[in-house]
C-alpha positions as CSV (number, residue, x, y, z in Angstrom):
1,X,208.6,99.2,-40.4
2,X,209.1,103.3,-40.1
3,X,208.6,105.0,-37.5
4,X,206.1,107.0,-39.6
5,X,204.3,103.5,-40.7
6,X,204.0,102.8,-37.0
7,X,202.7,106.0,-36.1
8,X,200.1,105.7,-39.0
9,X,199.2,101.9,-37.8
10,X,198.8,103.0,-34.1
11,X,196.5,106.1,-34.8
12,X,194.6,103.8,-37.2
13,X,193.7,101.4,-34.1
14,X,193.0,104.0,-32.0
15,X,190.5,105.5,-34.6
16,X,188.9,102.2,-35.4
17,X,188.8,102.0,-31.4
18,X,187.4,105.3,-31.0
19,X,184.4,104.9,-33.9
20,X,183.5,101.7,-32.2
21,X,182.7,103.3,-28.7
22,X,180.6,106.1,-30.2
23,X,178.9,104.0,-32.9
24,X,180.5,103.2,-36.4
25,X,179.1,105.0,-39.5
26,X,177.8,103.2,-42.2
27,X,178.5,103.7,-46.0
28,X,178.8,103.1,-49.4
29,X,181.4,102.4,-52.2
30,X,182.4,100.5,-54.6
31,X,185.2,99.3,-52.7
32,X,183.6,96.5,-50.8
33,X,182.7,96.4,-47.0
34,X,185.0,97.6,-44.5
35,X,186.0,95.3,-41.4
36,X,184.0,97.7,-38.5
37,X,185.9,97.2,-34.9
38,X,184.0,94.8,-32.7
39,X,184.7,94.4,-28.9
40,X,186.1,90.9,-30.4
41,X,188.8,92.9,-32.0
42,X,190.6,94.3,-28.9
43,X,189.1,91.8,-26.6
44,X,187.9,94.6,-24.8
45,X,184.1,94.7,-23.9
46,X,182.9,98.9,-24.6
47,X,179.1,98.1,-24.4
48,X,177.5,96.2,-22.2
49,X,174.1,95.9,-24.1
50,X,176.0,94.5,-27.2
51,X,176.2,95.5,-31.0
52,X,173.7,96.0,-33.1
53,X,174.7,95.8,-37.1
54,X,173.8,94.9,-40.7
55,X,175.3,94.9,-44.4
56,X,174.5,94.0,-47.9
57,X,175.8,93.8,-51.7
58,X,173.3,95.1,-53.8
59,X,172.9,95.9,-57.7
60,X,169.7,98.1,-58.0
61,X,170.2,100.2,-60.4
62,X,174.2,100.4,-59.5
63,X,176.9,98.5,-57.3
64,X,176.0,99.2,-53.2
65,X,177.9,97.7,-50.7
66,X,177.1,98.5,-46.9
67,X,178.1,97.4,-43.6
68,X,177.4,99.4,-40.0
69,X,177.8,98.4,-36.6
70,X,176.4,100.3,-33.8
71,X,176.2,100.5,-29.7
72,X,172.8,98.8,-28.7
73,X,172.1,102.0,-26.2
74,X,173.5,104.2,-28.9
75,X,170.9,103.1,-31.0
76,X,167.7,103.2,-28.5
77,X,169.1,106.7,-27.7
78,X,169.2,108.0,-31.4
79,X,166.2,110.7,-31.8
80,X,163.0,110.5,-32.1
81,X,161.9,112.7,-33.9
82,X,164.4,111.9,-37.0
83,X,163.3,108.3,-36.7
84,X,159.6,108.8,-36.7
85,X,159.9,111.1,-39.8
86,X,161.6,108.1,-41.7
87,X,158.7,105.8,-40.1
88,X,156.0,108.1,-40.9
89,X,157.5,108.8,-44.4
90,X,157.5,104.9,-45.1
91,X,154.1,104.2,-43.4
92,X,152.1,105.4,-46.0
93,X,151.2,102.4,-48.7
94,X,151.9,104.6,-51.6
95,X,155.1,106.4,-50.2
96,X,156.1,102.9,-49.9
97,X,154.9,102.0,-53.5
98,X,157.4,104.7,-54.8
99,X,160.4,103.7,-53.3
100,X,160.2,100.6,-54.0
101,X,159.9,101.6,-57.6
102,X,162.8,104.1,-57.3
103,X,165.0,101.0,-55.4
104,X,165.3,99.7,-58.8
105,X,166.9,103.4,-60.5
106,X,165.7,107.1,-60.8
107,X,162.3,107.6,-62.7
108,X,161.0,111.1,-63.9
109,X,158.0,112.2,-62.1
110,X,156.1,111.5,-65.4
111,X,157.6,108.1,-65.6
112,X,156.1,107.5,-62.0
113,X,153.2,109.4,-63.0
114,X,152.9,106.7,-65.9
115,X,152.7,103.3,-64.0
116,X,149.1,104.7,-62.5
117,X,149.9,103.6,-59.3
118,X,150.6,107.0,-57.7
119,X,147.5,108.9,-57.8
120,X,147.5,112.3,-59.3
121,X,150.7,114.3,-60.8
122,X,149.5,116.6,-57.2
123,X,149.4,113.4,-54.7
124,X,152.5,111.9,-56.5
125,X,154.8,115.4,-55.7
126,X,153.2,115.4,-52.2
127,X,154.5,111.8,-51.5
128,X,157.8,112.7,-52.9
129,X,157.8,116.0,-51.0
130,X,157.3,113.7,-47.5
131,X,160.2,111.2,-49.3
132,X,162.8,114.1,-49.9
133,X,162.1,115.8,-46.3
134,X,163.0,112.4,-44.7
135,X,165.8,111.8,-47.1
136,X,164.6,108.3,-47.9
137,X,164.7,110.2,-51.8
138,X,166.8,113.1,-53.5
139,X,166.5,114.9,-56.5
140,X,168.7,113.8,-59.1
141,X,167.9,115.7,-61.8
142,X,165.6,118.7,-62.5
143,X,162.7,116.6,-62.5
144,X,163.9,113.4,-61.8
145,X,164.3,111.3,-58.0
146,X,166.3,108.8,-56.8
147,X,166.9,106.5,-53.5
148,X,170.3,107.8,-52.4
149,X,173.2,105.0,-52.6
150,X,173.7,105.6,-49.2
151,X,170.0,104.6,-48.0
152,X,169.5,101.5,-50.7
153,X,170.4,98.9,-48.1
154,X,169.0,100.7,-45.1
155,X,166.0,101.0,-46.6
156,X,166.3,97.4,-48.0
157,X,167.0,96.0,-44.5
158,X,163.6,97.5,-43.1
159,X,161.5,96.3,-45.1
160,X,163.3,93.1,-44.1
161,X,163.0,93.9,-40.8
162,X,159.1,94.8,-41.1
163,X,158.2,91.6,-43.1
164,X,160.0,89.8,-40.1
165,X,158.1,91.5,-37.6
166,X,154.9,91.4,-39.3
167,X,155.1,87.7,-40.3
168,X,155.6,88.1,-43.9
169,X,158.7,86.2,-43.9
């Protein structure tokens, strides 16, 4: 091996190290899920509280593959106030309605506007207004929205998570 490969192979364990004490990102690609560093992987034990993590393949309207890891008291400790805007944003039945449509592919306002379930053209950009303000949707076209690759699986995994909790399941 060169002593340039080396190099690259050392700061590459030392940046895998240094994403798993402050809390690894999550993302997507087409490329597949990436291996996120685990105190198992150095044998070294960073958190105390433990790990907290989740990942899927999807195909909703494209290819998403996720997989995040985070600190336990990272994750108690990420803010409120961003959280509770994504809660809120979700809370409402019809908010919910719309992403669950838009899971599935973007839709035109008028092809949301369409399935009746939205209330009026005014109550329908109102709900999407709350959606793009939290980021749970993004405007993909001039009049046209879309969950955000990035969020299909997050948003996925709560509604998981709140069927679990509410007894759904």
């Amino acid at each position: 091996m060169s002593d340039a490969e080396s190099r690259i192979r050392d700061l590459t364990a030392r940046v895998g190290h240094l994403e798993h004490v402050v809390g690894v990102a999550g993302h997507a690609d087409d490329a597949g899920p990436r291996d996120s560093p685990t105190a198992a992987d150095d044998g070294v034990e960073s958190h105390r509280a433990g790990t907290i993590g989740y990942s899927g393949t999807v195909d909703l309207g494209g290819p998403v593959r996720w997989d995040i890891r985070y600190d336990t008291e990272s994750t108690i400790g990420l803010p409120a106030e961003t959280l509770a805007a994504v809660f809120a944003a979700l809370g409402h039945p019809v908010r919910l309605s719309v992403v669950r449509f838009l899971l599935r592919g973007a839709a035109s306002v008028s092809e949301l506007q369409e399935t009746g379930e939205f209330g009026t053209s005014g109550q329908l950009y109102h709900h999407l207004k709350t959606l793009t303000a939290a980021s749970i949707v993004t405007k993909s076209g001039r009049n046209e929205f879309v969950v955000a690759p990035t969020h299909v699986v997050p948003i996925l995994v709560a509604l998981l998570a709140a069927g679990d909790i509410s007894g759904s399941l």
